[in-house]
N, CA, C and O atoms as a MOPAC input file, in Angstrom:
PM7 MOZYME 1SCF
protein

 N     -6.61700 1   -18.98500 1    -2.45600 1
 C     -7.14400 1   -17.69200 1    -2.87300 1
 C     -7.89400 1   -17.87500 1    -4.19900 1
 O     -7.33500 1   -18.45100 1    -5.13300 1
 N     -9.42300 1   -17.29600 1    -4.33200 1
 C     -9.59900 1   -17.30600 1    -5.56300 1
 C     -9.66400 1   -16.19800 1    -6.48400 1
 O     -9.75900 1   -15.03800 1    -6.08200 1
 N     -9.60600 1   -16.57000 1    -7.93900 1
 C     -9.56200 1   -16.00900 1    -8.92600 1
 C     -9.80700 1   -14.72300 1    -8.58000 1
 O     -8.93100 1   -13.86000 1    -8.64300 1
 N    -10.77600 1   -14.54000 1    -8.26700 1
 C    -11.78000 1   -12.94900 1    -7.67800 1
 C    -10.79300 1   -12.05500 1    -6.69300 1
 O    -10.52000 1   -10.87000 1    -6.87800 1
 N    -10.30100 1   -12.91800 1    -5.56300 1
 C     -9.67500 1   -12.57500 1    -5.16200 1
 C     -8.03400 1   -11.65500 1    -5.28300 1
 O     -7.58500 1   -10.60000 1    -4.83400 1
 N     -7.43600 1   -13.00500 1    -6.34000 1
 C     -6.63500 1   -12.24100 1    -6.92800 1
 C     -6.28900 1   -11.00400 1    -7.83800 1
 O     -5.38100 1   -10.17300 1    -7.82400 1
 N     -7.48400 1   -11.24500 1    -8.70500 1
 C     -7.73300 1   -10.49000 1    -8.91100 1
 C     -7.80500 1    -8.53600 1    -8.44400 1
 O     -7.24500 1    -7.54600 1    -8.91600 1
 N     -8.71900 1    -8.73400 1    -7.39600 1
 C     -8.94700 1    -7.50700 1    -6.44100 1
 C     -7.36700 1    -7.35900 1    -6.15800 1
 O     -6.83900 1    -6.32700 1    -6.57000 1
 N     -6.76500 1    -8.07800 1    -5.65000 1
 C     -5.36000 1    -7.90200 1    -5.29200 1
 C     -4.52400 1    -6.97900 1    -5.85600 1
 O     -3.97500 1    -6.04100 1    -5.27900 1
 N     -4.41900 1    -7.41800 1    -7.50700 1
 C     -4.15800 1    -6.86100 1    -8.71900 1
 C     -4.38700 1    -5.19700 1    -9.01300 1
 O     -3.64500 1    -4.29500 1    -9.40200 1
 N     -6.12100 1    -5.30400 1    -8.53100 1
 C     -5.94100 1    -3.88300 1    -8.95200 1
 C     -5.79200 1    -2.93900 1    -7.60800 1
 O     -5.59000 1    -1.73400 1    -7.76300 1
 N     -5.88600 1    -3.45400 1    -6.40700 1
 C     -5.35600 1    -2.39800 1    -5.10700 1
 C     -3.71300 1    -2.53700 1    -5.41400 1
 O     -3.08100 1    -1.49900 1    -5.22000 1
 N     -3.04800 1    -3.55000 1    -5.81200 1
 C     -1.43600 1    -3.29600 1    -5.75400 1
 C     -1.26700 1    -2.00400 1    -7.54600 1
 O     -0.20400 1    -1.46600 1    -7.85500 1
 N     -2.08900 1    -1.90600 1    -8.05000 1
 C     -2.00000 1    -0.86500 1    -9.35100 1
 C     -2.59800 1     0.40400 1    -8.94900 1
 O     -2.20600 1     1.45200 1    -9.46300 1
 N     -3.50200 1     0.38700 1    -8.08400 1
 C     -3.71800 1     1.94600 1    -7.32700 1
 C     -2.83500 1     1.91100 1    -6.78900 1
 O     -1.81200 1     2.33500 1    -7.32500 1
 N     -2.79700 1     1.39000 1    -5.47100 1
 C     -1.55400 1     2.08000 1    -4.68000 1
 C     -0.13700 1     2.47800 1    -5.55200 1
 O      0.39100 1     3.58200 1    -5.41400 1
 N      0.25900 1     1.71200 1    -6.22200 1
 C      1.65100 1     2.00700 1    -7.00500 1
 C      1.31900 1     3.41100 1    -7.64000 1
 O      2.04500 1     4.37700 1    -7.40700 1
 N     -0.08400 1     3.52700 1    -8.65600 1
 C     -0.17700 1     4.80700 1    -9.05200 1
 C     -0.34200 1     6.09500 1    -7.80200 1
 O      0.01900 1     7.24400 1    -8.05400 1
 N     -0.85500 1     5.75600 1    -6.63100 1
 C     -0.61700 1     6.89300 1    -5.55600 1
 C      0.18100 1     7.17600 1    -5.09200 1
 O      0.42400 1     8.37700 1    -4.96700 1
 N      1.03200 1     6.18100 1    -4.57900 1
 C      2.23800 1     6.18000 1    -3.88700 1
 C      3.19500 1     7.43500 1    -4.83400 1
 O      3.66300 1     8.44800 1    -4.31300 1
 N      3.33300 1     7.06900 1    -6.31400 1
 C      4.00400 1     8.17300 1    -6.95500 1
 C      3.04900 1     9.44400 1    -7.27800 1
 O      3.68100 1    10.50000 1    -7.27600 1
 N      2.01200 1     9.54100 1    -7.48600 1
 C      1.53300 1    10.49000 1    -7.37300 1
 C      1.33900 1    11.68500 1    -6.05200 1
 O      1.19700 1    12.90700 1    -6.10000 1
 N      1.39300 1    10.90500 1    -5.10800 1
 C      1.13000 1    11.68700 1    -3.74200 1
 C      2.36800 1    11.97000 1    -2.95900 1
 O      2.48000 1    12.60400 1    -1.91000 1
 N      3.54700 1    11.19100 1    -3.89600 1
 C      4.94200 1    11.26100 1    -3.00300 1
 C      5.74100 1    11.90500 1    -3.90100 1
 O      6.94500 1    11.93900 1    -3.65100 1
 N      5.19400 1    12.59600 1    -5.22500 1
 C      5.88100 1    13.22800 1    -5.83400 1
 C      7.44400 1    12.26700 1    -6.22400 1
 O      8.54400 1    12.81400 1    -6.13500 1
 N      7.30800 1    11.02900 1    -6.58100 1
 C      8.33000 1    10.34500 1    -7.27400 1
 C      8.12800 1    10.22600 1    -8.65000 1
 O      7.66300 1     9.36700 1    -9.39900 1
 N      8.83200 1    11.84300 1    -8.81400 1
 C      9.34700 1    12.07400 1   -10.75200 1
 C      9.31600 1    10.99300 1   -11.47900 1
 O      8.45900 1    10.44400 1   -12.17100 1
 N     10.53200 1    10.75900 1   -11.16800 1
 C     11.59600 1     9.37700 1   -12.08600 1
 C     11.11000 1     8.06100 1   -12.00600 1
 O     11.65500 1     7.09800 1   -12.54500 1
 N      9.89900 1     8.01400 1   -11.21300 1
 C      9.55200 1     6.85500 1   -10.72400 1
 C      7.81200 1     6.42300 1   -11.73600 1
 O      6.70900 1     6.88600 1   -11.44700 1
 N      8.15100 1     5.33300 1   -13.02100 1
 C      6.54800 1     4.55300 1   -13.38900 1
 C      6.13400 1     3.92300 1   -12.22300 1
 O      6.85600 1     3.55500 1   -11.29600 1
 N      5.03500 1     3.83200 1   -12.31500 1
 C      4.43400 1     3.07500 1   -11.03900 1
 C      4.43300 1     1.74700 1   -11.60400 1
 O      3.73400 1     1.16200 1   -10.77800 1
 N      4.79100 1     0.79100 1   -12.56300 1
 C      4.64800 1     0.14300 1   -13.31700 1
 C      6.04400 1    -0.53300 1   -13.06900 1
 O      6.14700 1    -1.75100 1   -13.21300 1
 N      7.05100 1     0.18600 1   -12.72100 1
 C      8.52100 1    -0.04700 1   -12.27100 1
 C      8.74600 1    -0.47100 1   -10.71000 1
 O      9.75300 1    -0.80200 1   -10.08500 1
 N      7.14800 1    -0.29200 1   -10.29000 1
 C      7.36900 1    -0.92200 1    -8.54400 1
 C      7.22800 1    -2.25000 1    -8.60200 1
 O      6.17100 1    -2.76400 1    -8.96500 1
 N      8.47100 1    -3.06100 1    -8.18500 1
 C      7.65900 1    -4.66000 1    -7.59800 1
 C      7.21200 1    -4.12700 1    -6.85400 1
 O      7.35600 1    -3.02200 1    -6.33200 1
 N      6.33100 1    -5.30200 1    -6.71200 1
 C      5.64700 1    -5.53100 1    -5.75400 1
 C      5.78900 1    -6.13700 1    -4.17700 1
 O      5.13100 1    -5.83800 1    -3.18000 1
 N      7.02900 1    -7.21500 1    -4.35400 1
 C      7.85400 1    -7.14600 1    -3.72800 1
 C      8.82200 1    -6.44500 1    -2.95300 1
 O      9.27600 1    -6.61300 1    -1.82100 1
 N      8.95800 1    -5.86700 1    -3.58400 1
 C     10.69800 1    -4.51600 1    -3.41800 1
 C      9.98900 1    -3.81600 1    -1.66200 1
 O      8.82400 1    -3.57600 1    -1.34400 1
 N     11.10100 1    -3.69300 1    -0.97600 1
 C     11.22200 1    -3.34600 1     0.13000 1
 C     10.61900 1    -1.31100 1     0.07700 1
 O     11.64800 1    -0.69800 1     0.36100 1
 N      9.86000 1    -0.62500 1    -0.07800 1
 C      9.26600 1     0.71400 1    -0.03500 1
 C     10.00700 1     1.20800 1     0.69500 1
 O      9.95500 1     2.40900 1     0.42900 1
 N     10.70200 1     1.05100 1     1.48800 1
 C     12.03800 1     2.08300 1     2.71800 1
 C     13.24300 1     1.95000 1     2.16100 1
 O     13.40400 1     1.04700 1     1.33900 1
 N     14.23000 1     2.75200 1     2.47300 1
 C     15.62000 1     2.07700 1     2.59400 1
 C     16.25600 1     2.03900 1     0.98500 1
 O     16.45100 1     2.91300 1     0.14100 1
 N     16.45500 1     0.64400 1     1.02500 1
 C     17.38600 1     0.64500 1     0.00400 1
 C     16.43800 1     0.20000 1    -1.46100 1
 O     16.80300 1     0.36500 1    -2.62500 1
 N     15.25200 1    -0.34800 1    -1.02700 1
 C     14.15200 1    -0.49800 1    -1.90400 1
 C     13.87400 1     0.66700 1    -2.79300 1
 O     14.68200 1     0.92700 1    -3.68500 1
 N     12.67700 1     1.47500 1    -2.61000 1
 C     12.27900 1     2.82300 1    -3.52700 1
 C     12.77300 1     4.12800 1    -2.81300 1
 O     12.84900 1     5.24200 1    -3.33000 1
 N     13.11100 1     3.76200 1    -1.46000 1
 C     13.68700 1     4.58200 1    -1.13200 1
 C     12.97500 1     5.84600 1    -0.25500 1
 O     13.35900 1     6.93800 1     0.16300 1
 N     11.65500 1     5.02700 1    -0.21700 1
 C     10.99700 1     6.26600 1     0.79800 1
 C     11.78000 1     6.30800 1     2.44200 1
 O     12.79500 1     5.70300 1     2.78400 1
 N     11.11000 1     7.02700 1     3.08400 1
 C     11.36000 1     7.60200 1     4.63200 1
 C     10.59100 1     7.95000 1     5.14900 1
 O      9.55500 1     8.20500 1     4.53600 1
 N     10.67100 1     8.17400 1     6.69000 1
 C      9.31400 1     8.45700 1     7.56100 1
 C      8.80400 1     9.50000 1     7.36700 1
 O      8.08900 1     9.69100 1     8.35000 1
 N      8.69200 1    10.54500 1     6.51500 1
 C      7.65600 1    11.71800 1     6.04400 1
 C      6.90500 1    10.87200 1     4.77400 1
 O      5.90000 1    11.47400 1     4.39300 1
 N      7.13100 1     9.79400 1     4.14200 1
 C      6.82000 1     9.16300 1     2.97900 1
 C      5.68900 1     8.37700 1     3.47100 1
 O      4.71600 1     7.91800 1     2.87200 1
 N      6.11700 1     8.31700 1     4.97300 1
 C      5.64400 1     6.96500 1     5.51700 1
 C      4.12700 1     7.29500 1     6.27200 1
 O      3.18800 1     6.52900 1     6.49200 1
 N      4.31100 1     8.95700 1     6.61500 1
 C      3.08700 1     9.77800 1     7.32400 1
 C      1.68400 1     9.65600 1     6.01000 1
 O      0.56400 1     9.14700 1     6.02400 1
 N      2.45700 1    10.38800 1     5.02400 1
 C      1.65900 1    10.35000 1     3.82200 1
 C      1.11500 1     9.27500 1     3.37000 1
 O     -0.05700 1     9.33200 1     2.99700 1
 N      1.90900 1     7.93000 1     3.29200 1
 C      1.01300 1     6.75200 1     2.98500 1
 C     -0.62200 1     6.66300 1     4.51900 1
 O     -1.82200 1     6.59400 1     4.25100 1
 N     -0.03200 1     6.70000 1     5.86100 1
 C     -0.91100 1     6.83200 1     6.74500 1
 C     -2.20900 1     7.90000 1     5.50400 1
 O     -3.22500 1     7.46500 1     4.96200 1
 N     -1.87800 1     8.69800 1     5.45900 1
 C     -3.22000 1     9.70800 1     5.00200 1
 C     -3.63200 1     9.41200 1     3.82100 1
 O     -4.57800 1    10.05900 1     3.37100 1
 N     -3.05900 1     8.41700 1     3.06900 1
 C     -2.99200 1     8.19700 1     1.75000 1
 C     -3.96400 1     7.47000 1     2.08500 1
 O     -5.07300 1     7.92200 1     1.80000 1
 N     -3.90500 1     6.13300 1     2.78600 1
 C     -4.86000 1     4.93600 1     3.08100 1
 C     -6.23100 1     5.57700 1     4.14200 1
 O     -7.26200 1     4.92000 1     4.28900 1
 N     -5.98100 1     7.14800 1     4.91200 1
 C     -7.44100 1     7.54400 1     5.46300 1
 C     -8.46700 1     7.91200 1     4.55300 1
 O     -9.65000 1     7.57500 1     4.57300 1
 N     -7.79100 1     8.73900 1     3.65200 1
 C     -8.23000 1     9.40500 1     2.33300 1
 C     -8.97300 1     8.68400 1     1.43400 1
 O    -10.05100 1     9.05600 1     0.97100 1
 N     -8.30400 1     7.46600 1     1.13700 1
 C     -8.93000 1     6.72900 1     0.14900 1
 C     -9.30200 1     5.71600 1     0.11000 1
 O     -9.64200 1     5.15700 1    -0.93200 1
 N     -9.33400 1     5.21300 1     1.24400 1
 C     -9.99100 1     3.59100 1     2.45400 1
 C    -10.10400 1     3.34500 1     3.24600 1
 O    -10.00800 1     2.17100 1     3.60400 1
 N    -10.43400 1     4.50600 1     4.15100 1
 C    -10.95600 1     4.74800 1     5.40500 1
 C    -10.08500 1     3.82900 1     5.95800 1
 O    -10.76100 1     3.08100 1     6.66400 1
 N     -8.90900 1     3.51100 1     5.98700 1
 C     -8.24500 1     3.09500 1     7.11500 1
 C     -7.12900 1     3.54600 1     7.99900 1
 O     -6.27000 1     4.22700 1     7.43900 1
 N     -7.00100 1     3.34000 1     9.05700 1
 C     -6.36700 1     3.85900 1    10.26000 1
 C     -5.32900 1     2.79200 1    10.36400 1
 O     -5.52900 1     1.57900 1    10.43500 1
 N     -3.97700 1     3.54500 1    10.36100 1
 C     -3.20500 1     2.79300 1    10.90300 1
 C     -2.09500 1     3.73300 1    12.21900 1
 O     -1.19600 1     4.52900 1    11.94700 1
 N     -2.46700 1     3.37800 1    13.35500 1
 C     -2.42400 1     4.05100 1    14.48700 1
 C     -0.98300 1     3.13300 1    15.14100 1
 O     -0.27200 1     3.98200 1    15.67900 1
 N     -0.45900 1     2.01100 1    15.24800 1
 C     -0.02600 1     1.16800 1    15.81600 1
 C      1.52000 1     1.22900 1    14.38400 1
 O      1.48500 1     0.49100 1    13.39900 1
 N      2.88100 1     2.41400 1    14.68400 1
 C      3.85700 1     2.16600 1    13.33500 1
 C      4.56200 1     0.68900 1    13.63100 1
 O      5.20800 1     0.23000 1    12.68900 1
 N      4.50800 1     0.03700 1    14.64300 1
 C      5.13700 1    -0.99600 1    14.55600 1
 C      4.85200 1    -1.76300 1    13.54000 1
 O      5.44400 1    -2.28200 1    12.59400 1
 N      3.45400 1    -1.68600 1    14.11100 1
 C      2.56100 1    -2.49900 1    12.69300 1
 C      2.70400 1    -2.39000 1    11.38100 1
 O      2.70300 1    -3.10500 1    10.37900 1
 N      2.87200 1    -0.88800 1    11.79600 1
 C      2.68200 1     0.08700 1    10.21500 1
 C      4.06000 1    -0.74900 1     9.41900 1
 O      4.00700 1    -1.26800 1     8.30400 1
 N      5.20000 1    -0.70800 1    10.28300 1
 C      6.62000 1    -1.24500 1     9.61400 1
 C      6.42000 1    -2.70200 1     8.82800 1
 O      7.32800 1    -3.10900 1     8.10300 1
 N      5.01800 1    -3.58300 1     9.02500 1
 C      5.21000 1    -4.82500 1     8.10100 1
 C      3.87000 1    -4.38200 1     7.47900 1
 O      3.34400 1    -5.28200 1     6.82400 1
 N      3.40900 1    -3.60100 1     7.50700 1
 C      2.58600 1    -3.38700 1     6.55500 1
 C      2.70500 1    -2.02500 1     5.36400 1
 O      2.09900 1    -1.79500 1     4.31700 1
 N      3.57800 1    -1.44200 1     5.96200 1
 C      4.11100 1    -0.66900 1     4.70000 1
 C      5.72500 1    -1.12400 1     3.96600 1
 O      6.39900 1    -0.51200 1     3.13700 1
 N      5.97200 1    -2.40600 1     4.64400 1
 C      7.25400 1    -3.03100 1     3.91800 1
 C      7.19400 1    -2.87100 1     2.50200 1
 O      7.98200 1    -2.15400 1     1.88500 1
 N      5.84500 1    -3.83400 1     1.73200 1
 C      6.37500 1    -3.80800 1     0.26500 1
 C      4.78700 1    -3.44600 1    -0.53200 1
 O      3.95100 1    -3.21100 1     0.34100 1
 N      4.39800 1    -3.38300 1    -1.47400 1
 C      3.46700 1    -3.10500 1    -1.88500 1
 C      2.06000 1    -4.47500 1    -1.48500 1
 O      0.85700 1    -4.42400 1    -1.22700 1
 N      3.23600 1    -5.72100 1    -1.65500 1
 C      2.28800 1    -6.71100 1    -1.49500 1
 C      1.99600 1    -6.59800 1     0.18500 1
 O      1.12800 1    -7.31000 1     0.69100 1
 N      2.47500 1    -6.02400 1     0.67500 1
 C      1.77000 1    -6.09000 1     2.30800 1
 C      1.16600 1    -5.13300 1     2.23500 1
 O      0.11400 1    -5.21600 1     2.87000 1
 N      1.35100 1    -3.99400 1     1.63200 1
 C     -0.07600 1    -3.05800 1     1.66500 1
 C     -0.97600 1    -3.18400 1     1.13100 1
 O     -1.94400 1    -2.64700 1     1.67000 1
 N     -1.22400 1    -3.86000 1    -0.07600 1
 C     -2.23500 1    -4.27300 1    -0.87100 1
 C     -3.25900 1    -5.45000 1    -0.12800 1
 O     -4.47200 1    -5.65300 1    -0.18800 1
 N     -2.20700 1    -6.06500 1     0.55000 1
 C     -3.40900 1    -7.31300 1     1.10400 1
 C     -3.80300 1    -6.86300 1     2.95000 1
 O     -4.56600 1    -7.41700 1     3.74200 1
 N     -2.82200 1    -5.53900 1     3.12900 1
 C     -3.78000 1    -4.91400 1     4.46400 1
 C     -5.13900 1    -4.25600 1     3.63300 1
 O     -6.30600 1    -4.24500 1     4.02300 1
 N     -4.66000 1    -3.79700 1     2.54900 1
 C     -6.14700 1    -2.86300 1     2.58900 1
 C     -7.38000 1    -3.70700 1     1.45600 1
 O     -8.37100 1    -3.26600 1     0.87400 1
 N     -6.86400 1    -4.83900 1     1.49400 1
 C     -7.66000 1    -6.45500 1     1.00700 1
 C     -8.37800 1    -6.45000 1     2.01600 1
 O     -9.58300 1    -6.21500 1     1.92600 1
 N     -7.61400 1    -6.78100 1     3.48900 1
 C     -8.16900 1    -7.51500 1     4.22700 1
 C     -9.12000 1    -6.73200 1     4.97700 1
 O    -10.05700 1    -7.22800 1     5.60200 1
 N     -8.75000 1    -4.94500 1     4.87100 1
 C     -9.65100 1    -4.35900 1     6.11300 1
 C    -10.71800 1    -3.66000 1     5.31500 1
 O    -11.52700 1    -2.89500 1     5.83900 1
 N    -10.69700 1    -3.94600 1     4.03100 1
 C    -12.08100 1    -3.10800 1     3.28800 1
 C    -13.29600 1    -4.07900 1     2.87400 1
 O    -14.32100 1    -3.77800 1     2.26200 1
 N    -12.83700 1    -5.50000 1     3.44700 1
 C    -13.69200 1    -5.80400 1     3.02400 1
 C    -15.14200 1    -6.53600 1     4.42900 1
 O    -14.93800 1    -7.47000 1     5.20400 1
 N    -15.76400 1    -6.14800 1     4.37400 1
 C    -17.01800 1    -6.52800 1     4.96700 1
 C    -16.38800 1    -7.97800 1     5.45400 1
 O    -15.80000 1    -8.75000 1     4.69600 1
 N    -16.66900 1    -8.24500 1     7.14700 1
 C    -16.55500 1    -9.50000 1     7.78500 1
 C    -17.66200 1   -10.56600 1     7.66300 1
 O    -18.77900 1   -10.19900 1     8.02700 1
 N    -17.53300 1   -11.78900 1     7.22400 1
 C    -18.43800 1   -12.77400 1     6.83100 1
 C    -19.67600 1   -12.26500 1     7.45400 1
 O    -20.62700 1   -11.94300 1     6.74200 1
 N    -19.75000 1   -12.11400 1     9.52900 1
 C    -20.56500 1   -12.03900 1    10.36300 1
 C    -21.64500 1   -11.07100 1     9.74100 1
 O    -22.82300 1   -11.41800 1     9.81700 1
 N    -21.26800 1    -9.71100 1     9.04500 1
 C    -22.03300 1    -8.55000 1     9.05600 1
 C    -23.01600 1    -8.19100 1     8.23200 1
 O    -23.59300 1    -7.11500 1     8.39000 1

């Protein structure tokens, strides 16, 4: 991965953390306090499947992406770093185009 790359990484995993609490209404929660790592369901931050609709509209809203398939959705809304490098991988223009 390069520099550039990581970079970009960096700042989609610092939006999303700032939306995720902004749009999910998590008070108590800095966005600055999310690994990036940390599991987003469950025993992690603790969201749930109404948390989980909103990220869907969160990512139509603000990167035109569709995620239609929740199986999918379940390893890609696991931790911040799997959402950050889905919406890496689908915003960006394919070599071909």
């Amino acid at each position: 991965m390069s520099d550039n790359e990581a970079q970009e990484l960096v700042e989609i995993r610092k939006k999303l953390k700032t939306m995720l609490v902004e749009n999910l209404s998590l008070e108590d929660v800095n966005p600055d306090d999310i690994k990036a790592d940390e599991p987003l369901f469950g025993e992690g931050l603790g969201l749930d499947s109404l948390d989980a609709v909103e990220i869907v509209v969160m990512l139509q809203r603000n990167f035109g992406l569709e995620v239609k398939d929740m199986n999918k959705g379940r390893e890609i809304f696991y931790s911040i770093d799997t959402l950050a490098k889905y919406v890496y991988d689908h915003t960006k223009a394919s070599p071909e185009s």
